[in-house]
N, C-alpha and C positions, 0 to 999 in steps of 0.2 A: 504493500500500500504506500510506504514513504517512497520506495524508488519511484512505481507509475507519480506521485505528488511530483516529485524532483524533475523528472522528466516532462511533464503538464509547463510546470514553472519555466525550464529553460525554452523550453518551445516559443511559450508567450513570451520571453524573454529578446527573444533572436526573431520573431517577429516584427515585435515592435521597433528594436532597433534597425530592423531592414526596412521600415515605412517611414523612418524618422527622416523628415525634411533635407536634414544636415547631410545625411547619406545620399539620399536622391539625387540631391543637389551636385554632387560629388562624384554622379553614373554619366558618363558619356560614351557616346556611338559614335562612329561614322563609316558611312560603308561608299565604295564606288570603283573606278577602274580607271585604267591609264595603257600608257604605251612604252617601249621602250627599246634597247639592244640587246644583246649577250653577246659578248668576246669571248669567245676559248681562248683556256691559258695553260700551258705545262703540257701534258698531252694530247687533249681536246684537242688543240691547234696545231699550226704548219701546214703541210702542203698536199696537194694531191701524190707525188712522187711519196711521200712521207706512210701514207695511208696504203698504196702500194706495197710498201716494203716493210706494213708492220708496225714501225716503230711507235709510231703516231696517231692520230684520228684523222689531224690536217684539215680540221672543220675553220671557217674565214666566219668573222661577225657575221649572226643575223637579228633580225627580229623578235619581239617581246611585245603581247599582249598580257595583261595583267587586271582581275579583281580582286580588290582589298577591302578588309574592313578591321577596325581598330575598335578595343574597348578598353574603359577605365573607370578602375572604381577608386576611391580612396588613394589616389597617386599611383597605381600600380596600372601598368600599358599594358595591354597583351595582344597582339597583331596577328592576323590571319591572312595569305596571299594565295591565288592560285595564276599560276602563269601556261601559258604556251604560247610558242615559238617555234621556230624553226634555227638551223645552222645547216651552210653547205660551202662548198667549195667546186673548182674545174680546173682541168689542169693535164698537163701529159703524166701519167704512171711510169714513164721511164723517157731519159732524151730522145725524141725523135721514134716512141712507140708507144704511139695507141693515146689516148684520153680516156680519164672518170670524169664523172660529175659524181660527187657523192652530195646527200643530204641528209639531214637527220631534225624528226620530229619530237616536240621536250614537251610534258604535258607535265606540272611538279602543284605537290601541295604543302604547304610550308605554314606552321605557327610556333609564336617567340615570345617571348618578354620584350619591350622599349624601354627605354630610358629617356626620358623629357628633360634636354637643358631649359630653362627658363630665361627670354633676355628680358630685362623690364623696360616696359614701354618704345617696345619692338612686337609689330604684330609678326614676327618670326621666330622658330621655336626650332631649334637645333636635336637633334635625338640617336642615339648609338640602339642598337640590339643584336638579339641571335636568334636563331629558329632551328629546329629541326624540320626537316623534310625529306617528300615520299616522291620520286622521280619514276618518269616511265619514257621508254624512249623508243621509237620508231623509225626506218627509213629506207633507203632505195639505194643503191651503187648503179649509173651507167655507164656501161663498159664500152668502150669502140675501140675493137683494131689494136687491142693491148695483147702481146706475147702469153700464153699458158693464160689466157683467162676465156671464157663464152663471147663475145659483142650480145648488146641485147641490156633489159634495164632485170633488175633482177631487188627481188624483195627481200630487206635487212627485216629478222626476225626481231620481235615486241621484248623488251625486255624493263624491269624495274630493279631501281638503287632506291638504299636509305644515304643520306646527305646532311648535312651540316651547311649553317651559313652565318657568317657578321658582316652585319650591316649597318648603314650610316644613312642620316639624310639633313632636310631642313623641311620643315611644315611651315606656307604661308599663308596666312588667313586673309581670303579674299571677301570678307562679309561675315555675317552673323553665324552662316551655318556653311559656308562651302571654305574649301582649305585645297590648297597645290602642294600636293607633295611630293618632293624631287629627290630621291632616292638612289643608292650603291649599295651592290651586295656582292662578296665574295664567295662563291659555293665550293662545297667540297662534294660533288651530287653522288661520289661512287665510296662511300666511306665503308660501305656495308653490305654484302651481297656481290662481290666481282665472283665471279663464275668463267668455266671454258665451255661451250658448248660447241658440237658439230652436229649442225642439222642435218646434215645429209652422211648416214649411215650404211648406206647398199653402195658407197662410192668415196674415194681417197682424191681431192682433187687442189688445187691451189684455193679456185674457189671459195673453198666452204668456210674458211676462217672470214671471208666477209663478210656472211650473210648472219649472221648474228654480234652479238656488243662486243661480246669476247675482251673483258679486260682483265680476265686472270692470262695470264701463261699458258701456252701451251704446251699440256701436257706431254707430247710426241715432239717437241721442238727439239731439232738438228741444225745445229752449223750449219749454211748453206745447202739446206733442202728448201725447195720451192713449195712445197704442199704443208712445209708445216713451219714456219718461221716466223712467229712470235714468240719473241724469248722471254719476254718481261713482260708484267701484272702494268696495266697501263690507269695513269689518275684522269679523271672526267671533273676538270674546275672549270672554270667560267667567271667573270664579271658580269654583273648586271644593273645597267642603268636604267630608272624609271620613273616617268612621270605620270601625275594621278591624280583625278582631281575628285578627293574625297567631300560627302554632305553627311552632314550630321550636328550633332553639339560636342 
């Protein structure tokens, strides 16, 4: 009987306080979307030759669409983003033989903590954070007229990372309720899940190490063998810049 009382008591307790003015007052939203880049960096990036021979992804800047929403309670930030984008590249796979196009599609779900600088009597608000995030990645290789490969566009199979990210921005308040916020984030998007996959199992071919992420090592890799030459676990970072023009309070 005393515990259900105790229990009664704190209920109403943590009620009242969650309806209390001072609190309310204190809950801000804003949710909306924006646009922006992503630059591959470290592996991600370099060149179509690069992508060729392994080493690399060789992905060039591309685009960043983004919805965001932000909430606070009691000073405490907590930020929610979902991006997609694309990253690609063209180029010769070796001097004087053959062309890729490669591309690859980023679909990522990301939430964090913020931290809010305050400047005074500056409607602009400086803010540091981090996020974890759930990546998924898809894409296509076009092959023409390259040595030991098919010609022809051929489908990179569907793969998902867990990822890490710190971020930076500035929030500028353009009115009562709408805000620009101009935003950098560093990702770490393959922290978690690198795997070797070879889709195609009835056949040994140069091929088959493109058509999926492949940024573990491969397992069967040899010195100078053409069907199996990735030696090293490859990192998937990226920059991203963005802008957004979040409504709310």
């Amino acid at each position: 009987m005393k515990t259900t009382s105790w229990k009664r008591a704190l209920s109403i307790a943590l009620a009242t306080l969650a309806m209390h003015p001072l609190v309310l007052a204190q809950v801000t939203l804003q949710v909306g979307g924006g646009a922006g880049v992503r630059m591959p960096m470290d592996d991600f990036a370099g060149t179509t030759a690069d992508h060729y021979a392994g080493t690399k992804y060789g992905f060039s800047t591309g685009y960043n669409l983004n919805a965001k929403a932000r909430i606070g309670l009691l000073g405490f930030k907590l930020a929610g983003q979902v991006d997609y984008g694309t990253v690609s590249n063209s180029g010769e796979a070796l001097p004087g033989q053959g062309s890729l196009e490669i591309s690859q599609t980023i679909f990522s779900m990301k939430v964090g903590p913020e931290f809010h600088l305050g400047v005074p009597l500056m409607p602009v608000t400086p803010y540091l954070g981090a996020n974890a995030a759930f990546h998924s990645f898809s894409g296509e290789i076009k092959i023409q007229g390259v040595t030991k490969l098919p010609s022809g566009t051929h489908r990179v199979q569907s793969a998902s990372r867990i990822g890490v990210g710190v971020n930076g921005g500035i929030l500028v308040s353009l009115g009562t309720f709408t805000t620009l916020d101009v935003g950098i984030e560093y990702a770490l998007m393959n922290i978690s899940g690198k795997t070797w996959e070879d889709v195609n199992l009835k056949d040994d071919q140069r091929l088959d190490s493109y058509l999926a992420l492949n940024d573990e090592k491969d397992p069967l890799y040899r010195a100078g063998d053409d069907k199996h030459f990735i030696g090293n676990a490859r990192s998937i970072n990226s920059v991203l810049l963005t802008v957004s023009i979040l409504f709310g309070l």
